[in-house]
N, C-alpha and C positions, 0 to 999 in steps of 0.2 A: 078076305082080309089078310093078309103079308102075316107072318110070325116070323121074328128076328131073334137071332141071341142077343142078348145082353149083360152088364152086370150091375147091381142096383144096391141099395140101401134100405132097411126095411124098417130100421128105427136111428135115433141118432147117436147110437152107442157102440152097435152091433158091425163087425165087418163089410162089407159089399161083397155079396156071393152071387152066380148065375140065377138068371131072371128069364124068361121068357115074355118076350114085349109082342103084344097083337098091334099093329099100327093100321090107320084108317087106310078104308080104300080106297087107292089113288082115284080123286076128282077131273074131270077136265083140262084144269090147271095148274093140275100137280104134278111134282116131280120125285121119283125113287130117286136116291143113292142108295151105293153100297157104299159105308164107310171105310175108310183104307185108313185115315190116322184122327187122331181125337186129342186135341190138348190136354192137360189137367188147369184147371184154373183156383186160384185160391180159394175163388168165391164156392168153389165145387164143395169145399171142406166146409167152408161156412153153412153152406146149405145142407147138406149132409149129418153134420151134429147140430143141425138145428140152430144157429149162432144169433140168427138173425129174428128168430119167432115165426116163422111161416112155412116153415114143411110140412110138407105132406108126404106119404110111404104109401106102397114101394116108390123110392126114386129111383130113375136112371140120370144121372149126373151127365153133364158135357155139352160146351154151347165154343168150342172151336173146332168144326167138323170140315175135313176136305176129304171127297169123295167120286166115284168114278158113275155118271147118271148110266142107269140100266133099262130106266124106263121113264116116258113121259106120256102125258094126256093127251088128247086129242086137241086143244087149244094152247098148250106150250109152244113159245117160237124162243125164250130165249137161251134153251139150251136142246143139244141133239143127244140121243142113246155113245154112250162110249168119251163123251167128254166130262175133262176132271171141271168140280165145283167146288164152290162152302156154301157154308149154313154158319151165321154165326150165333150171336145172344137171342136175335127174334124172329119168331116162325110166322106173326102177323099181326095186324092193329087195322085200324077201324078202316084207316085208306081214304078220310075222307076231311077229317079235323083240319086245324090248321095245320098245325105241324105236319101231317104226313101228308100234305099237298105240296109243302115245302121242301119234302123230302127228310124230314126228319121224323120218321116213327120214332125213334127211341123214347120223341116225349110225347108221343100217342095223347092227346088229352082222353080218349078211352081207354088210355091202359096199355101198351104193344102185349102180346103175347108170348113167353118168353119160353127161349127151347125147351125149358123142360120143369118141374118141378112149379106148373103154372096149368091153366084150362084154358083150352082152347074156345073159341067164340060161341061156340053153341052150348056154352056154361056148363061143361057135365063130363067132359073128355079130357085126360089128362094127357098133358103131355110130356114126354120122354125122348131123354136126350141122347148126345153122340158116345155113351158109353156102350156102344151093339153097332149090328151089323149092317141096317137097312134103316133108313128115315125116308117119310113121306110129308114134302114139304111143296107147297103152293109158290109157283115160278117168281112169283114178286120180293121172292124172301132167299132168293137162291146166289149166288154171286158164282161170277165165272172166272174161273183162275188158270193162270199160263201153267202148260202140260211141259215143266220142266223140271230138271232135277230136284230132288231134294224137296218133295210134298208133304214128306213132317215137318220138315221146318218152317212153312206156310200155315199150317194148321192154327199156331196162337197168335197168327196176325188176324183172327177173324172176331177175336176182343182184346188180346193184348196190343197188338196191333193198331185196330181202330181208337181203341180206349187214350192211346197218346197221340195218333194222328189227329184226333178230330181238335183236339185241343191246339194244339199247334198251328194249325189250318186257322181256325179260326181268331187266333189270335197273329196272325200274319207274320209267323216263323217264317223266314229264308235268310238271305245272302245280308250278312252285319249287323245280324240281330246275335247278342247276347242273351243265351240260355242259360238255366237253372236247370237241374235236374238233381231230385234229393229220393235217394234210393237205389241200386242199380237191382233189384229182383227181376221179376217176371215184366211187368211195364215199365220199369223204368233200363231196365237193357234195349226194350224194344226205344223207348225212346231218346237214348242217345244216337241210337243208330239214325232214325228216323230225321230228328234234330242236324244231325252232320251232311242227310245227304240233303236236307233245304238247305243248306248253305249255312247254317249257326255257327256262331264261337258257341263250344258246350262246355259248362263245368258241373262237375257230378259233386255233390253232397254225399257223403258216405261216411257213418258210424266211426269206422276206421280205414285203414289203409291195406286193408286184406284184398280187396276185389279194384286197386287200383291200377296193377296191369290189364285185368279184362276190361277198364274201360277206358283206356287209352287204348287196347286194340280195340275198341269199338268206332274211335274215331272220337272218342274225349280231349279234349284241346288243355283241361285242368282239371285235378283231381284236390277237393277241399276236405278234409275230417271235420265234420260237424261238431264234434265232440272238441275239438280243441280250441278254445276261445278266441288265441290268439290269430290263427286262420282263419276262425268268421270274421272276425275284424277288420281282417283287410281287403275281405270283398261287398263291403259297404258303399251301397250304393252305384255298384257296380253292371246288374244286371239289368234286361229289359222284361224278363220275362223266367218264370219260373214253373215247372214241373214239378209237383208232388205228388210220388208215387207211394207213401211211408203209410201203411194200415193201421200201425202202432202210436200210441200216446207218443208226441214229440211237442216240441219248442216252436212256435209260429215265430216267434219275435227274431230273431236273427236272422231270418229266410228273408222275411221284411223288409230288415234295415239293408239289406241286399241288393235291393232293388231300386233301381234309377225313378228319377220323376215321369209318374203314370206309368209305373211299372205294374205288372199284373203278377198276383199270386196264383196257380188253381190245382186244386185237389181234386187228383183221380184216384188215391186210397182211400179206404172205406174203414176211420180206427172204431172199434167198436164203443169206447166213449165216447163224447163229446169233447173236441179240442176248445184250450183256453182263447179268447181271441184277445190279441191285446192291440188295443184301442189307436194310442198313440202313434206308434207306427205308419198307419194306415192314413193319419188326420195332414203326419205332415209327408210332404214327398207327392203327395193326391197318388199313394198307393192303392192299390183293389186287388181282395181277395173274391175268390169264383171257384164253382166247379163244373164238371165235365161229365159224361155219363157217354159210353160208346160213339156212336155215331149212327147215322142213318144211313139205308142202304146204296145210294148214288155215292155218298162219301165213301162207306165203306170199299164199294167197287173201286173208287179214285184210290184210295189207301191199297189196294192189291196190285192195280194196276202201277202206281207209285212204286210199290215196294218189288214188284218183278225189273221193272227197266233199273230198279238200282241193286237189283239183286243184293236186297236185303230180307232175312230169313231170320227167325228166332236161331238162338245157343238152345239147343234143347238134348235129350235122353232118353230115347227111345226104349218102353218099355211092354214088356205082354201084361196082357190085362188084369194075368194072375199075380203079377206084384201090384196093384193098384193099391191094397192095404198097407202096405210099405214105401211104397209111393207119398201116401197121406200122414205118414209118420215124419218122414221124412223131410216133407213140406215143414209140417208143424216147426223142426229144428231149423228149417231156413235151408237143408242142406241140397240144393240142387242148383245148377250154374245150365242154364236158367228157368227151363220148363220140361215139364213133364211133357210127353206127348207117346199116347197108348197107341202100339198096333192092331188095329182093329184086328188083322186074319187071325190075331190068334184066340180071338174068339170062338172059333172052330165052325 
């Protein structure tokens, strides 16, 4: 059985210090990486001091992993020894439900099985995510990524990434569709980016006007302050389609009146309340609000393949592993433009 370094969580109050992770023994079907880079994802922190009610300790945190395959089973065809991959939010699900016939594990009707801080299918095995050095992951769950520059910046397309592709996709973003996007963090950079290169007119929703040059270089067409009443104003009923990327208590109704006839609303942040819904909005205009939850793995593969020919890559901050508590500070105040992403070597 593989012994990897790692660096983990042991309660949800306590720092993340070196962990020593045993991972199962490659199956058949399985595939080793070495991890080379590992996103930080917000939801890492949620999970970690427990936000959500469902941890379990020791954690090893990390579900945007790209990495270099060292080894594969004797029934692996879809990747070879020496070529780069990911691993994104899930390591496996049932393979058989509707959904994952359709290609969409993430809504597994058994559950998908998720990188890490979850059990794996034979109900007893925990599993442990891209914050170390080696993963052992079953080829259905692997995605393969263009061996080119710049593979930290790839790393938080493997949920940041997907988490705004799939929604977009599905709601038939391209060429003369007006977009919404309200946030620009961690997902909502990736999705203006994303937004510009299907063809959108993009305008970003933002608190204030601090982060309104990085998203006109990202390719934002208008930049709206949320906060100032008289700019929501004038983009009533303007929209086809909007991105919520905002984790925080915010204002539905204004994003609303935003929106054109059979405009759609959908929320990919996660506020730890419950948001007000107001009613009226929605009754006239035949607005819909929705949400979004990653993507499945054929999609996600489309999303990397996607995001290489337009050589789009997260804003990210490459950091060693031994800042990751400061990293998560950090987070907390909002301060990073735009993701964290850990170098694995220096895990040692």
């Amino acid at each position: 059985m593989p012994i990897t370094s790692a660096y983990a969580a042991f309660d949800n109050h306590s720092a993340l210090r070196p962990f020593e992770v045993t991972r199962r023994d490659p199956r058949a079907e399985d595939v080793t990486l070495e991890i080379l880079y590992c996103g930080i994802c917000h939801s890492d922190l949620h999970q970690v001091r427990n936000e959500w009610g469902n941890s379990s300790y020791p954690m090893v945190p990390g579900h945007e992993i790209v990495g270099r395959v060292v080894a594969v089973g004797a029934g692996v065809t879809k990747v070879k020894p020496g070529q780069i991959a990911g691993v994104g939010c899930m390591v496996d699900s049932c393979c058989r439900c509707g959904p994952c016939e359709r290609g969409l594990e993430q809504y597994c009707e058994q559950g998908n099985t998720q990188t890490y801080n979850h059990v794996e299918r034979d109900g007893k095995t925990p599993t442990y995510g891209g914050y170390s050095r080696l993963i052992v992951v079953d080829q259905r769950f692997v995605l393969t990524v263009a061996d080119q520059g710049a593979l930290e910046a790839v790393a938080p397309l493997l949920c940041a990434g997907i988490t705004t592709y799939s929604p977009l996709r599905h709601w038939n973003v391209g060429k003369g569709s007006r977009v919404g996007v309200v946030g620009l963090g961690g997902l909502g950079h990736m999705a203006v980016k994303i937004a510009v290169a299907m063809g959108a007119e993009v305008t970003l929703f933002s608190s204030s006007e601090r982060k309104s040059a990085d998203a006109k270089r990202m390719g934002a067409h208008e930049v709206v302050v949320s906060s100032d009443a008289k700019q929501m104003k004038a983009t009533r009923g303007r929209l086809d389609f909007i991105l919520d990327t905002v984790s925080a208590d915010h204002d539905l109704k204004p994003l609303l009146l935003a929106l054109r006839l059979d405009g759609a609303l959908v929320l990919v942040g996660a506020p730890e309340k419950p948001l007000s819904l107001p009613v009226f909005p929605l009754l006239m205009n035949r607005r819909s609000i929705a949400g979004s939850g990653i993507g499945g793995i054929p999609e996600t593969q489309e999303m990397l393949d996607f995001c290489a020919k337009h050589r789009i890559g997260a804003d990210i901050e490459v950091i060693p592993v031994q800042k990751v508590n400061e990293a998560y500070e950090r987070l907390t105040r909002g301060d990073v433009r735009y993701r964290f992403v850990i170098d694995n070597s220096t895990l040692g």
